[in-house]
C-alpha positions, 0 to 999 in steps of 0.5 A, spaced: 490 698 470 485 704 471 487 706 463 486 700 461 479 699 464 477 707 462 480 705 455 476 698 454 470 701 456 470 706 451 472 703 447 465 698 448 461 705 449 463 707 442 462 700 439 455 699 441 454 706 438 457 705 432 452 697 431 447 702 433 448 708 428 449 702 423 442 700 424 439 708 423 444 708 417 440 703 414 434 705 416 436 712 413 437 708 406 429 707 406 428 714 409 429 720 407 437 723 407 441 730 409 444 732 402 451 733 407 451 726 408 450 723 401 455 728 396 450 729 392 443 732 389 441 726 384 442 719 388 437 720 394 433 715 397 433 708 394 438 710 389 439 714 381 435 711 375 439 711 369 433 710 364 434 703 361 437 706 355 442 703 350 447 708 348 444 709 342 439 711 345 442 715 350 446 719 345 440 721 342 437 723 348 433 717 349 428 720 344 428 713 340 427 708 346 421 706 345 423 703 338 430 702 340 431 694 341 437 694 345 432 699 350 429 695 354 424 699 355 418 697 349 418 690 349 415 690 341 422 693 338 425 686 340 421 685 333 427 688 329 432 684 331 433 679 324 440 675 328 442 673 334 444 679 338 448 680 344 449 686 347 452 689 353 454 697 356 459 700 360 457 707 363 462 711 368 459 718 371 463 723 373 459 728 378 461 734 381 458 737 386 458 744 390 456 746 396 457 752 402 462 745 405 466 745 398 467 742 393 466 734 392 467 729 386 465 723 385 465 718 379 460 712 379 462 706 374 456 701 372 454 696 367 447 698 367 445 693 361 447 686 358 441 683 353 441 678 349 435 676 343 433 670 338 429 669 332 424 664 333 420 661 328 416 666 322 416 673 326 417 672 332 424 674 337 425 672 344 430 676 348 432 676 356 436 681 359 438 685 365 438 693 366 439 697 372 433 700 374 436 704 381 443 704 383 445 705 390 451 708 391 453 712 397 459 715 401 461 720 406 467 719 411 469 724 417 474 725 423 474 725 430 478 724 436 476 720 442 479 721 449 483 715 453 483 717 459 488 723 459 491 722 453 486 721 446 486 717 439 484 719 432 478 715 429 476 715 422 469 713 420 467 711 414 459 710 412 458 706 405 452 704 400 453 700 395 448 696 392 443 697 386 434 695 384 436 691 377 430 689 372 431 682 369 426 682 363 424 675 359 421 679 353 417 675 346 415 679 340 411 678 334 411 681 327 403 679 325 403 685 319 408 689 316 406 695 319 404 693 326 410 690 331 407 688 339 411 684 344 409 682 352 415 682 358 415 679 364 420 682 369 423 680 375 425 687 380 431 685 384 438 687 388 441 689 395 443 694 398 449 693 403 450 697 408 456 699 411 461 703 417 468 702 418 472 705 423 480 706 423 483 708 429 490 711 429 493 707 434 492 701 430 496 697 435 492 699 441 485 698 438 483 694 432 478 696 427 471 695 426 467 694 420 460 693 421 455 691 416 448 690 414 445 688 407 438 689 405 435 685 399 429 687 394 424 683 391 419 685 386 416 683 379 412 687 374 409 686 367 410 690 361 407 690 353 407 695 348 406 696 340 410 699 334 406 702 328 410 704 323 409 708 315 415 708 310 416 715 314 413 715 321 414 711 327 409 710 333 411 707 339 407 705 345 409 701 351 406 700 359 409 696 365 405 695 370 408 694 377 406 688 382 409 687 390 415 689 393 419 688 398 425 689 402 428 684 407 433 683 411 436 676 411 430 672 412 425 678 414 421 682 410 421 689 413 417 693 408 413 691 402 409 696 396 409 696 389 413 696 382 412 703 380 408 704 373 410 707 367 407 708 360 412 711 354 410 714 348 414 716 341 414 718 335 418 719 329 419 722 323 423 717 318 422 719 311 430 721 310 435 714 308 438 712 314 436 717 319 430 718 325 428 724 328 424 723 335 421 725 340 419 721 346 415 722 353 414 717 359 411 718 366 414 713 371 409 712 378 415 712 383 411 713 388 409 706 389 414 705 392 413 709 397 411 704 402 418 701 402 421 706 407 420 710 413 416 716 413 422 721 411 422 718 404 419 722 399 418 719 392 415 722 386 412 721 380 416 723 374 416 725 367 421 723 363 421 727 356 426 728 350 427 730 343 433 727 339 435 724 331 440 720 329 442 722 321 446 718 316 454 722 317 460 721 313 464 714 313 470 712 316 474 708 311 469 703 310 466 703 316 459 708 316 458 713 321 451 714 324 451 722 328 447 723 334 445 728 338 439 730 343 436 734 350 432 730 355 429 733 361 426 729 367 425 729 374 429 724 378 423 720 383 426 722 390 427 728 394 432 732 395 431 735 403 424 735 401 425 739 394 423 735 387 430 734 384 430 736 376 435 734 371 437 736 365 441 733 360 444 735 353 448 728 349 451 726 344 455 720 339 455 716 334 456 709 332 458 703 326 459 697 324 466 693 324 467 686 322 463 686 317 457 688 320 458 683 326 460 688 332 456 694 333 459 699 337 456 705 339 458 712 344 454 717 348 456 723 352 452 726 356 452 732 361 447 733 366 445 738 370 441 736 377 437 742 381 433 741 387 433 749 389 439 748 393 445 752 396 448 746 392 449 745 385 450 738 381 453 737 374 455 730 371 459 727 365 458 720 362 460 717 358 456 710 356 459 706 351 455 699 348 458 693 344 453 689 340 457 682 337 450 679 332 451 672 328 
């Protein structure tokens, strides 16, 4: 009887630890995290930004997004669009990271982008989509032994992100002159965050698991514009988007607010060989706006965000042209690592073609990403981003 007692109230003591410890941890998702906890440099704070770009604009280091319209990122290149388009992407990662603690591998699948656009009416086109603007996604899991009594029993506890800041656009261009394309978007910033711990004893017959769950939600909006100017050989392109309120709540709470970051891209592009565009692109993205949505050990950073890249006319595929891509990126992620800037470097590569007499699109990027925060930990990724167009 004394056991059982000493075991139930153990077993009590553990559990109001563990609610207790689910409750920093989702603290600790709006604040700042030890790279030990995470297994990984790039995913800090509210999550890795994969940069709204099409595969097509990834396999040329993201160089063409603002004249891209299957970016969501310049709502003017909407504009191009002649037919109706529905296009949607797939992009698993590949991370490995190491450290004094090991090695750690992780692989990360997504579905970062999905859009659709419509001619309406003489020189306008209207497109709705979504797109990740941060993906959460988080894991680590130890061991231990707790004591009952005289003897003890193995636990097993795992804590666990899942979640994502995704951006909803509605965005609407217009063609007034031959050399000018301008569009406006409205975006609405949404997504959840949950936030998990598990624990498994290995005396399953004795003690039940527990799983212990909090799920925080965002909410936020924002406004963009841009502008494409455009020769028989060059191409300009400009694009803002301009943050309002955010918030992060917890089932009817509000537990924070601060604003939607700011961002202003510009590109410009040599397009004088038949098929073909050579780019170079920069942006800067005001993320520390959000700072005010976690604790004071969240560390957010505004970033650069600057490529160059082409796409060329290559040979064909039977009866199937090959577009050949390829591009460098480099860009600061927006939020610390142990309080150091985290930077990424990426080389891409790809191609694309039509199939079904030009009715589906199919494009390839493969990129590989190294991301350094001055460390002793290093981190390298490979993705691989593939987008399937279907057009009227």
């Amino acid at each position: 009887m004394t056991t059982r007692m000493t075991l139930s109230r153990e077993h009590s003591a553990m559990r109001s630890a563990l609610v207790a410890m689910a409750i920093l941890l989702a603290g600790w998702l709006a604040g700042g995290a030890r790279l030990d906890a995470q297994a990984n440099i790039g995913s800090q704070g509210f999550g890795y930004p994969p940069g709204q770009l099409s595969a097509r604009a990834y396999a040329s280091g993201g160089a063409v997004a603002e004249m891209d319209p299957w970016s969501p990122v310049n709502p003017a290149s909407v504009g191009m669009l002649g037919t109706r388009l529905l296009v949607f992407q797939i992009e698993p990662e590949f991370r490995t990271v190491q450290s004094a603690g090991g090695t750690d591998r992780t692989t990360t699948a997504r579905d970062p982008l999905v859009f659709g656009a419509m001619p309406v009416g003489q020189g306008w086109v209207v497109s709705v989509g979504a797109s990740t603007l941060l993906d959460r996604s988080a894991a680590t899991e130890f061991q231990t032994m707790q004591r009952t009594g005289a003897d003890s029993v193995g636990v097993s506890t795992t804590f666990r992100v899942n979640g994502a800041i995704n951006d909803l656009r509605l965005a609407a261009a217009w063609t007034p002159q031959s050399w000018l394309r301008v569009g406006v978007g409205a975006h609405a910033l949404t997504g959840r965050n949950l936030v998990s711990v598990l624990e498994s004893f290995s005396d399953s017959t004795a003690f039940a698991n527990l799983n212990l769950q909090r799920n925080l939600s965002f909410s936020g909006a924002a406004v963009s514009a841009g502008a494409q100017l455009f020769t028989k050989t060059v191409l300009a392109a400009v694009s803002v988007r301009h943050g309002g309120s955010m918030h992060v709540s917890a089932g009817d709470t509000v537990i924070s607010s601060a604003n939607a970051p700011d961002r202003l891209g510009v590109s410009l592009a040599y397009t004088g060989i038949a098929n073909s565009a050579i780019a170079v692109r920069t942006s800067h993205e005001n993320w520390s706006s959000l700072g005010g949505l976690g604790s004071a050990g969240f560390r957010a950073v505004d970033a650069w965000d600057t490529s160059v890249g082409g796409e060329l006319a290559g040979p064909r595929l039977g009866a199937h042209p090959l577009m050949l891509r390829a591009g460098a990126r480099r860009r600061t992620l927006p939020f610390q690592a142990e309080g150091r800037q985290v930077d990424e470097k990426s080389i891409m590569g790809g191609l694309g073609t039509f199939w079904a007499a030009g009715h589906v699109l199919t494009d390839l990027a493969v990129i590989r990403a190294s991301r350094d925060a001055s460390l002793p930990a290093s981190e390298k990724a490979w993705t691989i981003s593939i987008g399937i167009s279907i057009r009227q």
